[in-house]
C-alpha positions, 0 to 999 in steps of 0.5 A: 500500500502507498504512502499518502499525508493524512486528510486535513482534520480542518478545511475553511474557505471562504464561507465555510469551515470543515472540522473534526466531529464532536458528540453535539452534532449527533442531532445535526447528523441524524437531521440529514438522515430523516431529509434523505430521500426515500429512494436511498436504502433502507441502512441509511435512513431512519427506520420504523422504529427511529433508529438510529436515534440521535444517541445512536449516532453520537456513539458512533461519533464518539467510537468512529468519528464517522468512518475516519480509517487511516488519514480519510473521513468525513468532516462536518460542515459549518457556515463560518459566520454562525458556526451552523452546521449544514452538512458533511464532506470528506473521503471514504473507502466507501466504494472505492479504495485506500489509495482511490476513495470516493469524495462524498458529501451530505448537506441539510435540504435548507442549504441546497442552491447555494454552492456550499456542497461545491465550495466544501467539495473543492477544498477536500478534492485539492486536500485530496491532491496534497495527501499524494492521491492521484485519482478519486471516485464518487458514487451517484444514483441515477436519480441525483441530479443535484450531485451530478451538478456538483461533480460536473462542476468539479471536472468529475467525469462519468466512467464505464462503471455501474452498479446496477440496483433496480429497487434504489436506482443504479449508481453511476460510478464518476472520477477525477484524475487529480494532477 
C-alpha cells in the first residue's frame, strides 16, 4: 500500500469551515438522515422504529468519528459566520479504495442552491491532491441530479462503471484524475 499525508482534520474557505466531529452534532447528523430521500436504502435512513436515534449516532461519533480509517473521513460542515452546521464532506473507502476513495458529501435540504456542497467539495478534492492521491471516485444514483451538478462542476467525469440496483436506482460510478 502507498504512502499518502493524512486528510486535513480542518478545511475553511471562504464561507465555510470543515472540522473534526464532536458528540453535539449527533442531532445535526441524524437531521440529514430523516431529509434523505426515500429512494436511498433502507441502512441509511431512519427506520420504523427511529433508529438510529440521535444517541445512536453520537456513539458512533464518539467510537468512529464517522468512518475516519487511516488519514480519510468525513468532516462536518459549518457556515463560518454562525458556526451552523449544514452538512458533511470528506473521503471514504466507501466504494472505492485506500489509495482511490470516493469524495462524498451530505448537506441539510435548507442549504441546497447555494454552492456550499461545491465550495466544501473543492477544498477536500485539492486536500485530496496534497495527501499524494492521484485519482478519486464518487458514487451517484441515477436519480441525483443535484450531485451530478456538483461533480460536473468539479471536472468529475462519468466512467464505464455501474452498479446496477433496480429497487434504489443504479449508481453511476464518476472520477477525477487529480494532477
Amino acid at each position: 500500500m502507498a504512502t499518502y499525508e493524512d486528510l486535513p482534520a480542518e478545511l475553511v474557505t471562504e464561507r465555510l469551515r470543515l472540522r473534526r466531529w464532536a458528540p453535539s452534532d449527533a442531532g445535526e447528523y441524524r437531521g440529514l438522515w430523516l431529509e434523505r430521500d426515500p429512494r436511498v436504502p433502507p441502512a441509511r435512513r431512519i427506520d420504523a422504529e427511529g433508529r438510529p436515534t440521535t444517541e445512536d449516532l453520537r456513539r458512533r461519533l464518539l467510537d468512529n468519528p464517522l468512518m475516519a480509517h487511516q488519514g480519510l473521513g468525513l468532516l462536518p460542515i459549518e457556515l463560518r459566520d454562525t458556526g451552523e452546521f449544514i452538512g458533511y464532506c470528506g473521503l471514504t473507502v466507501g466504494q472505492a479504495s485506500f489509495d482511490e476513495p470516493e469524495i462524498a458529501y451530505e448537506l441539510a435540504q435548507r442549504f441546497h442552491g447555494h454552492g456550499y456542497a461545491t465550495e466544501a467539495a473543492r477544498t477536500v478534492l485539492e486536500a485530496a491532491r496534497r495527501t499524494g492521491r492521484r485519482r478519486l471516485w464518487a458514487t451517484v444514483r441515477e436519480w441525483n441530479a443535484p450531485s451530478f451538478r456538483v461533480l460536473e462542476k468539479l471536472d468529475f467525469h462519468r466512467s464505464d462503471r455501474i452498479t446496477e440496483d433496480a429497487e434504489h436506482g443504479n449508481t453511476i460510478w464518476m472520477t477525477r484524475v487529480l494532477d
